[in-house]
C-alpha positions, -999 to 999 in steps of 0.1 A, spaced: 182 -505 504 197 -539 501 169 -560 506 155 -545 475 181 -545 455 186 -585 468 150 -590 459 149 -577 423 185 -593 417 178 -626 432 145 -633 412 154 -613 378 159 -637 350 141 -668 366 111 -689 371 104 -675 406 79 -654 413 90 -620 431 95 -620 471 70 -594 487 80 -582 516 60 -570 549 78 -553 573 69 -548 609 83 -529 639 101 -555 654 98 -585 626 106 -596 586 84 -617 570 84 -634 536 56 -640 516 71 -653 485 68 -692 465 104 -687 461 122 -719 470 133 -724 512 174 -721 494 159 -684 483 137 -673 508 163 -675 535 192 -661 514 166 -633 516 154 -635 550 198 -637 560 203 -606 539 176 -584 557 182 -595 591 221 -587 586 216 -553 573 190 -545 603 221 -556 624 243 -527 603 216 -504 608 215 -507 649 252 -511 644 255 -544 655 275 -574 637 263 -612 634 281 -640 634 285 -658 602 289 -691 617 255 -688 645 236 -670 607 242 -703 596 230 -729 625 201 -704 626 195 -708 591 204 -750 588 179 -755 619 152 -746 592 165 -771 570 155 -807 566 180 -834 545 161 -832 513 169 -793 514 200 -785 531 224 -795 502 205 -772 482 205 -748 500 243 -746 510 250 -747 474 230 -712 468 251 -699 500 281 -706 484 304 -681 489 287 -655 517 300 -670 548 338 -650 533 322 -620 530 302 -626 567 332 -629 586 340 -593 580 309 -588 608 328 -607 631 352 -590 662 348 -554 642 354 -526 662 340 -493 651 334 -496 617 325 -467 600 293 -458 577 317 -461 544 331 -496 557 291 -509 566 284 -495 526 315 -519 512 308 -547 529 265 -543 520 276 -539 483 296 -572 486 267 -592 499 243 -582 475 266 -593 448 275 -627 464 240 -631 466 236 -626 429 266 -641 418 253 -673 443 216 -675 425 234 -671 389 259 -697 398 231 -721 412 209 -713 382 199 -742 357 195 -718 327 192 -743 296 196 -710 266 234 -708 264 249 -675 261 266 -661 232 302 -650 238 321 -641 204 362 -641 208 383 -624 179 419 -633 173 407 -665 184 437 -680 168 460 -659 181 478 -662 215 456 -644 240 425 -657 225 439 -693 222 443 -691 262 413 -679 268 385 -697 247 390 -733 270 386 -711 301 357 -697 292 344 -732 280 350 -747 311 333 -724 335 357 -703 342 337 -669 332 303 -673 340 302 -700 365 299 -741 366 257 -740 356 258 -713 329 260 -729 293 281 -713 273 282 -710 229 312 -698 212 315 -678 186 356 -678 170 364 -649 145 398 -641 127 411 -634 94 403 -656 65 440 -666 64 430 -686 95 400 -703 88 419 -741 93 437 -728 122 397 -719 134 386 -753 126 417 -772 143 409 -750 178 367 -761 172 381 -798 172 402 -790 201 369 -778 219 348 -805 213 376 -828 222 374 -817 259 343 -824 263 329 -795 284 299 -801 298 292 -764 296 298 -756 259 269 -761 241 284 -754 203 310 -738 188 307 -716 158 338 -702 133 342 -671 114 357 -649 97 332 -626 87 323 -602 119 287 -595 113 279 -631 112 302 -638 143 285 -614 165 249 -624 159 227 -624 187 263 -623 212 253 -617 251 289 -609 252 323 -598 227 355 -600 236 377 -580 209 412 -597 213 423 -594 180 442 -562 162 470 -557 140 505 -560 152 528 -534 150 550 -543 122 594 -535 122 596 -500 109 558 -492 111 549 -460 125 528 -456 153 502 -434 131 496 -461 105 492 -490 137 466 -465 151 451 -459 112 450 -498 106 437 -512 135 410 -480 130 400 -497 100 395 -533 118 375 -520 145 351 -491 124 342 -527 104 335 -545 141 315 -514 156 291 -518 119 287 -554 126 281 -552 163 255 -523 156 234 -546 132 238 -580 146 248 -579 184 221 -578 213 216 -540 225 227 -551 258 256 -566 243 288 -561 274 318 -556 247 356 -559 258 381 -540 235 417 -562 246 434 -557 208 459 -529 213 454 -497 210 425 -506 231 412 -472 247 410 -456 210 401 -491 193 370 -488 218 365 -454 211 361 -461 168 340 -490 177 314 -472 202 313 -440 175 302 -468 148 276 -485 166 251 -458 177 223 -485 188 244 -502 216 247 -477 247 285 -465 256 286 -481 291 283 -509 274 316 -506 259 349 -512 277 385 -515 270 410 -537 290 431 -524 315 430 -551 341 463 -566 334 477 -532 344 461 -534 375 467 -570 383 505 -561 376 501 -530 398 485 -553 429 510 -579 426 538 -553 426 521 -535 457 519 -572 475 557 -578 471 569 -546 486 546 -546 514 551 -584 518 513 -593 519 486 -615 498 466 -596 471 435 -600 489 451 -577 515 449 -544 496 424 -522 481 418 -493 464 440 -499 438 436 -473 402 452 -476 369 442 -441 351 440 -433 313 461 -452 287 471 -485 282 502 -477 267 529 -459 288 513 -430 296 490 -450 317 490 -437 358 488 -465 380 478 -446 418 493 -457 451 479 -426 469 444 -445 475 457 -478 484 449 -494 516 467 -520 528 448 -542 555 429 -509 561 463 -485 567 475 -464 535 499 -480 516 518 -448 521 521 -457 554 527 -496 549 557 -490 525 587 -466 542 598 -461 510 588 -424 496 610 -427 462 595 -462 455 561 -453 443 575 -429 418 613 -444 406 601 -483 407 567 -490 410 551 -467 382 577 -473 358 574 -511 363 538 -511 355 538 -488 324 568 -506 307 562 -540 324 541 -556 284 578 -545 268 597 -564 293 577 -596 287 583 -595 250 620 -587 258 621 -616 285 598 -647 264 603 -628 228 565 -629 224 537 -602 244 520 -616 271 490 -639 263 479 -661 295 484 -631 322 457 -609 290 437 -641 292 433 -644 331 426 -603 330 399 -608 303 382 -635 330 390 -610 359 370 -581 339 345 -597 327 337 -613 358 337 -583 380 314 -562 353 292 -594 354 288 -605 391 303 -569 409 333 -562 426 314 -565 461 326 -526 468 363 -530 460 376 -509 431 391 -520 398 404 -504 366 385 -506 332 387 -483 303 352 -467 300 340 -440 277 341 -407 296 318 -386 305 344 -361 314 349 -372 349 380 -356 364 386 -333 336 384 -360 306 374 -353 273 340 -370 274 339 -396 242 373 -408 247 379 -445 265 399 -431 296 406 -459 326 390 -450 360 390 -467 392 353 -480 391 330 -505 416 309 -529 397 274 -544 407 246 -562 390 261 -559 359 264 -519 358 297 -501 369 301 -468 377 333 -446 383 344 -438 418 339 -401 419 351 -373 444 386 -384 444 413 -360 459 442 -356 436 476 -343 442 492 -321 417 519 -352 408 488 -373 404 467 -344 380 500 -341 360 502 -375 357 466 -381 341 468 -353 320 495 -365 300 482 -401 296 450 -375 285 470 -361 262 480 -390 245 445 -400 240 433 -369 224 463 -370 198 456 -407 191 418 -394 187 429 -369 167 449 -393 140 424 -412 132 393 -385 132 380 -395 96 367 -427 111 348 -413 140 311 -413 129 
């Protein structure tokens, strides 16, 4: 039921005291000392899913008149502020003609996490939360600490600390990018801490962002990258085990990610596996604006979009699901060969073309996919589908243990995997191989696996 979910989500983590609900025949009513900004959020979200359940659609922009009538000055600024961002997702009630019970589901999902996302974004929470960056020196991680200091991540009222690990080798590079920091003067960033020693980087982190691993190195066997990195990230799982929150949410970005994840999850037994994730959002931003091109439309026109298995070039990236403004992208593109001659091969070798191109791999594009992750584990994907790397449970065949990517739906901080998928024999062959891979890699490195 939304309204529950709304209720427990809304107040969870704050001074107010729960909304209790009463509900009548033909009537809502709050008793709640919520604030007016949250007791009408409330009172808008149940009174827009009764309209879903008689199969009726509301008007964002008469919601809202109805809503600012209640207001008085002092208030309304307020509470415009916490209804940031639902009047978007609103407008799909408008002019909708015979939308289905799967459609109605979608658009619920991406109210309730507006609604969260809105009271989290709106919060004045004065403890800052911990996010640790490794490789903070290095490219990726140098374009991503400012955005996460500026906002970026979590939102304009969430105060954030950093905590910068690398090598020892780069302890003055370290204290250069702190000074940087402090220099811009975020209002959000509320410290920032160096290190080079992992256990004392992750203390006490709310959230870890692994971008740092060893490069691959001219003449260096792909066996003794996967052995080496091994080694960096058996350390990291120790150290996040004994000094990380439980509820840590841990990013793996540092290449090979899916099997980096999977040495750090087997060496930190105390933090649970869905808490673990490896990246595979770049490939999927890569795949949507590849999709957008050829079908000439905006990104926020198509859904359904999967990148499957590896992040190497095994990895699958699906057309078969995609919708494009509602019609398969099957249907959209008149192209049968493209999916399979251009498009696929684009995506899996599109990080070696980059190098080739700049002569460096990509940094800002892994930066703006760490943000994109994060962000949709944190405040939901609002029923759309994205790709992360999550450890299996042997869903569609999967070895369970491994860090295989899915297509998955985020909301209130939990994701889950979008199950009962048709595949097509191209597309089974497809994720078998990039399964493959991932048991031999696995496999190499077997000694470290606790």
């Amino acid at each position: 039921m939304l309204c529950g979910r709304t209720t427990r989500r809304v107040c969870s983590g704050s001074n107010v005291t729960k909304a209790k609900w009463r509900y009548k025949k033909n009537a809502r009513s709050v008793s709640t000392t919520d604030s007016l900004a949250e007791k009408l959020t409330e009172e808008f979200a149940i009174n827009l899913k009764r309209h879903l359940e008689e199969n009726r659609y509301t008007n964002a922009d008469k919601a809202f008149k109805l809503i600012l009538e209640k207001l008085d000055a002092d208030t309304r600024v307020d509470a415009l502020q916490y209804f940031r961002g639902i009047h978007a997702v609103t407008e799909a009630f408008t002019d909708v003609p015979g939308a289905n019970k799967h459609e109605n589901q979608r658009i619920l999902a991406a109210l309730n996490d507006i609604l969260s996302q809105a009271h989290s974004e709106c919060s004045t929470a004065s403890e800052p939360v911990k996010i640790a960056v490794t490789g903070a020196c290095g490219n990726i991680g140098y374009a991503l600490i400012f955005r996460i200091a500026s906002g970026q991540l979590l939102g304009p009222n969430i105060p954030v600390q950093l905590h910068l690990h690398d090598v020892p080798a780069a302890e003055q590079a370290l204290l250069g990018i702190s000074m940087e920091l402090e220099d811009c003067a975020f209002p959000l960033l509320r410290g920032v801490k160096t290190f080079t020693n992992p256990e004392s980087a992750f203390e006490d982190v709310d959230y870890a962002l692994l971008a740092g691993s060893k490069p691959r190195g001219k003449s260096m066997e792909r066996k003794d990258l996967l052995r080496g990195n091994a080694t960096i990230f058996l350390e990291q799982g120790k150290a996040l085990n004994k000094s990380a929150k439980k509820s840590v949410k841990i990013l793996v970005v540092g290449n090979p990610a899916n099997t980096n994840c999977l040495v750090l999850k087997s060496n930190a037994p105390n933090i649970p596996s869905k808490n673990f994730t490896c990246m595979t959002r770049l490939d999927h931003n890569r795949a949507l604006y590849q999709i957008a091109k050829k079908a000439q439309v905006n990104i926020h026109d198509i859904q359904n979009m999967a990148v499957w298995g590896n992040h190497s070039s095994t990895q699958y990236p699906n057309i078969n699901h995609v919708l494009i403004n509602g019609t398969p992208a099957t249907e959209v593109i008149k192209d049968p060969d493209w999916a399979v001659k251009e498009f696929i091969p684009t995506i899996q070798q599109r990080g070696a073309s980059i190098i080739l191109a700049r002569g460096a791999s990509s940094a800002a594009s892994a930066a703006s996919a760490i943000i994109d992750h994060m962000r949709s584990w944190v405040y939901g994907t609002r029923g759309e589908w994205t790709s992360m790397g999550v450890i299996s449970n042997g869903e569609y065949g999967v070895t369970p243990g491994i860090c295989y990517s899915y297509p998955v739906v985020a909301s209130g901080g939990q994701y889950e995997i979008v199950k009962d998928l048709q595949i097509d024999p191209f597309s089974a062959e497809c994720l078998e191989k990039t399964h493959k891979e991932l048991l031999e890699e696995r496999d190499a490195i077997a000694d470290l696996l606790s």
